[in-house]
C-alpha positions in Angstrom: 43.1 -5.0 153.5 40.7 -6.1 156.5 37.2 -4.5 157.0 36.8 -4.9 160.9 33.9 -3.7 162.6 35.4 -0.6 163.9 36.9 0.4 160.9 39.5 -1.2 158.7 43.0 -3.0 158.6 45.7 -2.5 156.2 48.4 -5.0 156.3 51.7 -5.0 154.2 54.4 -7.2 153.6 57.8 -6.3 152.7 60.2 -8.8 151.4 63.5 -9.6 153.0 65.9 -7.1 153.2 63.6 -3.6 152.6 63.4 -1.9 156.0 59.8 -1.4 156.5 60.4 -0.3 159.9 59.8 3.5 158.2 56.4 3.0 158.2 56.1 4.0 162.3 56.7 7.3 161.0 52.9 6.8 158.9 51.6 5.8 162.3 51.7 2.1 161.6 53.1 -0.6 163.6 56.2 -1.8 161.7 57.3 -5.6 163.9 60.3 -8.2 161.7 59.3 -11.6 161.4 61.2 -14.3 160.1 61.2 -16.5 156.6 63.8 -19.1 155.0 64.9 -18.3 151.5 66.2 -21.4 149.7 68.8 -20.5 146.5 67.6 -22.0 143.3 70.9 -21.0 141.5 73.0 -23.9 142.2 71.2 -26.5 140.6 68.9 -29.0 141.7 71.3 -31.6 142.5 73.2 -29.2 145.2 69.9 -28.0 146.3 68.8 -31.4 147.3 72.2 -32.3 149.2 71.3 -28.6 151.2 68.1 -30.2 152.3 67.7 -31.6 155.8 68.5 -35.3 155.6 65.1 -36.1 157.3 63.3 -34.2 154.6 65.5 -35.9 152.0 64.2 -39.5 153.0 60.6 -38.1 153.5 60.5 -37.0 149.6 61.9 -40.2 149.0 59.1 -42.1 150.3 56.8 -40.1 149.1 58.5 -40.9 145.6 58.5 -45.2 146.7 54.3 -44.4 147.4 53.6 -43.1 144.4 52.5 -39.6 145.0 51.4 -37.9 141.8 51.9 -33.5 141.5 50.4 -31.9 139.4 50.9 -28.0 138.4 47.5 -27.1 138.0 45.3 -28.4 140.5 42.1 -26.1 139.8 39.7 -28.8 139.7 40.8 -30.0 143.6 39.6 -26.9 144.7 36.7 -28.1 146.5 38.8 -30.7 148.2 42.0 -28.4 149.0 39.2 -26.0 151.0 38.1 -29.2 152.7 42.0 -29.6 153.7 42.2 -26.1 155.2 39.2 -26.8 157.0 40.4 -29.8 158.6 43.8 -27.6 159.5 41.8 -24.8 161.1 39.1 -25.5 162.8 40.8 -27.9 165.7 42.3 -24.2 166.5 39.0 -22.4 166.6 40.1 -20.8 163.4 37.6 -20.2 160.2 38.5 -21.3 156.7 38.7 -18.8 153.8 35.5 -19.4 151.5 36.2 -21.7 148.1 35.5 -17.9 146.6 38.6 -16.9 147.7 41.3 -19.2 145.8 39.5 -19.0 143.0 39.6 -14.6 142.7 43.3 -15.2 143.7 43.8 -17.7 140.9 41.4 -16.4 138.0 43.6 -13.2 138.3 47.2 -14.1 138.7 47.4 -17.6 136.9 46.6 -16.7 133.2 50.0 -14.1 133.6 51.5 -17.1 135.8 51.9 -15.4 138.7 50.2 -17.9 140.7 50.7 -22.1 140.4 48.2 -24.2 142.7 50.2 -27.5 143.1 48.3 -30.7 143.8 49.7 -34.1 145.3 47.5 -37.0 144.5 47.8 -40.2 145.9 45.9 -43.3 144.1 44.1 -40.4 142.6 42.9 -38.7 145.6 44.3 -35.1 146.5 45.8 -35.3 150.1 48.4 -32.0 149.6 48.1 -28.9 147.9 49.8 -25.1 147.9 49.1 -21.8 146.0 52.4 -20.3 145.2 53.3 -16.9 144.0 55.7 -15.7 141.5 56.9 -12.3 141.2 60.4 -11.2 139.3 62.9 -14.0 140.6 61.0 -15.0 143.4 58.8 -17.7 144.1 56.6 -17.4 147.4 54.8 -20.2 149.6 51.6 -18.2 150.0 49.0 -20.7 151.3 49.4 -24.5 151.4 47.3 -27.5 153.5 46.5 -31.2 153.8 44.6 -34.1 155.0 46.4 -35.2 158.5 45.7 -38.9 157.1 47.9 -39.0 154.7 50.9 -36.8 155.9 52.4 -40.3 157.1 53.4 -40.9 153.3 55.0 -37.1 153.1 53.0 -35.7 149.9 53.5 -32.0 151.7 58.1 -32.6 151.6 57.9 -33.9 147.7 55.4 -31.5 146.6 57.7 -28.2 147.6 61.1 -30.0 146.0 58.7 -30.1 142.5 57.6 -27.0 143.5 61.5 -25.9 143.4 62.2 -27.7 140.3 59.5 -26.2 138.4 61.0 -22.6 139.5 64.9 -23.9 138.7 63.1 -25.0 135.2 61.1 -21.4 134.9 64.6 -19.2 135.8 63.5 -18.5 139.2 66.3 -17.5 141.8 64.9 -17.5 144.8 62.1 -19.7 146.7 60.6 -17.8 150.3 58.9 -20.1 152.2 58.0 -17.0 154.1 56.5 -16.4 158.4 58.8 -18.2 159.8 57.2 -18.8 163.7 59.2 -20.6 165.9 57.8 -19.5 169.4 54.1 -19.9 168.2 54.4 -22.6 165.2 57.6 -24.4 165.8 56.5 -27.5 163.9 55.7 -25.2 160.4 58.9 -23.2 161.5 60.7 -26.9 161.7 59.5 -28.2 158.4 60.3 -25.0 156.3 63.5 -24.4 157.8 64.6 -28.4 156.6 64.0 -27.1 152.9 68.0 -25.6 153.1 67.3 -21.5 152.9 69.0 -19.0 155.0 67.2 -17.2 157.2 66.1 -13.7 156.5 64.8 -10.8 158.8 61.2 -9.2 156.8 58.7 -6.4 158.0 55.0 -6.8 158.7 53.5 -3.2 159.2 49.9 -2.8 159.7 47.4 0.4 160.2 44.0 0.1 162.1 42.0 3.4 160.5 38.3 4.5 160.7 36.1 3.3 158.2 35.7 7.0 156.8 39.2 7.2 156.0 39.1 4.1 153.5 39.3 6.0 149.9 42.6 7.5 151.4 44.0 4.4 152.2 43.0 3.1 149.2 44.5 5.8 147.1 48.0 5.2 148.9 47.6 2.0 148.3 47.5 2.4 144.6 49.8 5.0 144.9 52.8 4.2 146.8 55.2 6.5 144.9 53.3 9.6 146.9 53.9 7.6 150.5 57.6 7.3 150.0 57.6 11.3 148.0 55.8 12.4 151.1 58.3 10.4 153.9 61.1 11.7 152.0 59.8 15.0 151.9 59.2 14.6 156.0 62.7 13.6 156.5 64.5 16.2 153.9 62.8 19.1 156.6 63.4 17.2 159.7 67.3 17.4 158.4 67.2 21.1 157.3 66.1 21.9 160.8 68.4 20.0 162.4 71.4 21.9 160.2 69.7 24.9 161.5 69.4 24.4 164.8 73.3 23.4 164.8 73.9 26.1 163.0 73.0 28.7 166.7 75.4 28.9 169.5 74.6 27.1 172.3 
């Protein structure tokens, strides 16, 4: 949820395969994206022969250069901000405050649905990523790094650790999720190399007056009462039909 000046944003996700193209009938714009989804379920050793043989040999150098990554990478926090900032800014983009990651992490890492890897390299952090994990899924959320240093490939070795740690946990899945080949097509490049299959997802968003924010935040909460009330919609729209058919023409 976004406050903008003219009211607010709600933004929703839906992972691959869930049609959120239903949401148009809420008003919403409803537009598919693109992610990769890499299998965790054949073993590591299958895994890595699925990987792009030029990400292969990258995660092997970064191995030779003796890149370090670590699970828990709380205390580069300051540092991994400083990375985001160095990503962004060239675009005219802002950085998320320090604030931020830590919310994000004081609340979902104690019930580990949240891992912020760290690579280090002679004891510096040059690579980091927050990843979430939710059922069998583990999801790329946010990840950056010092341009310097992407020469030695810290970003390739720390996402195979990333998927080891999950094959270790029981995780099935990893998304590397937004997939943007038109407007990113180097991210697009370097997540498609990780071996997933590409998978169609919906990102649905609603522009609303500020006023109407409790009721957005109730569906939020709420979602059972969006999909009663949709179903509800369509269950008339079909009676009507039937009984509309049902006249001679």
């Amino acid at each position: 949820m976004q406050r903008q000046a003219e009211g607010v944003m709600v933004e929703i996700r839906f992972p691959p395969g869930v049609d959120g193209s239903f949401l148009r009938n809420l008003g919403c714009t409803a537009i598919p994206l693109y992610t990769s989804v890499v299998s965790l379920e054949s073993g590591e050793d299958v895994i890595f022969k699925n990987i792009h043989p030029y990400a292969r040999n990258r995660i092997r150098k970064a191995q030779k250069s003796g890149i370090q990554i670590i699970v828990d990478g709380r205390n580069y926090l300051s540092q991994y901000c400083e990375m985001e900032k160095e990503t962004l800014e060239p675009h005219g983009l802002r950085a998320r405050p320090k604030r931020f990651y830590e919310m994000v992490l004081e609340r979902l890492q104690p019930t580990d649905q949240a891992k912020f890897f760290i690579a280090l390299y002679d004891g510096k952090p040059v690579s980091g990523g927050i990843f979430l994990f939710y059922k069998d899924t583990v999801y790329y959320w946010h990840g950056a790094s010092f341009r310097q240093y992407l020469s030695i490939a810290p970003t390739q070795l720390l996402h195979w650790e990333l998927m080891k740690y999950a094959i270790q946990k029981g995780y099935k899945k990893y998304d590397l999720l937004n997939i943007e080949v038109d407007r990113l097509p180097g991210i697009a490049r370097f997540k498609m190399r990780f071996g997933g299959d590409t998978k169609t997802y919906y990102r649905a968003f609603y522009k609303t007056p500020s006023y109407r924010l409790p009721l957005i935040r109730y569906y939020l909460k709420n979602p059972s009462y969006v999909c009663n009330r949709l179903m509800d919609k369509s269950r008339i729209k079909r009676q009507l039909r039937n009984r509309a058919s049902a006249f001679p023409k």
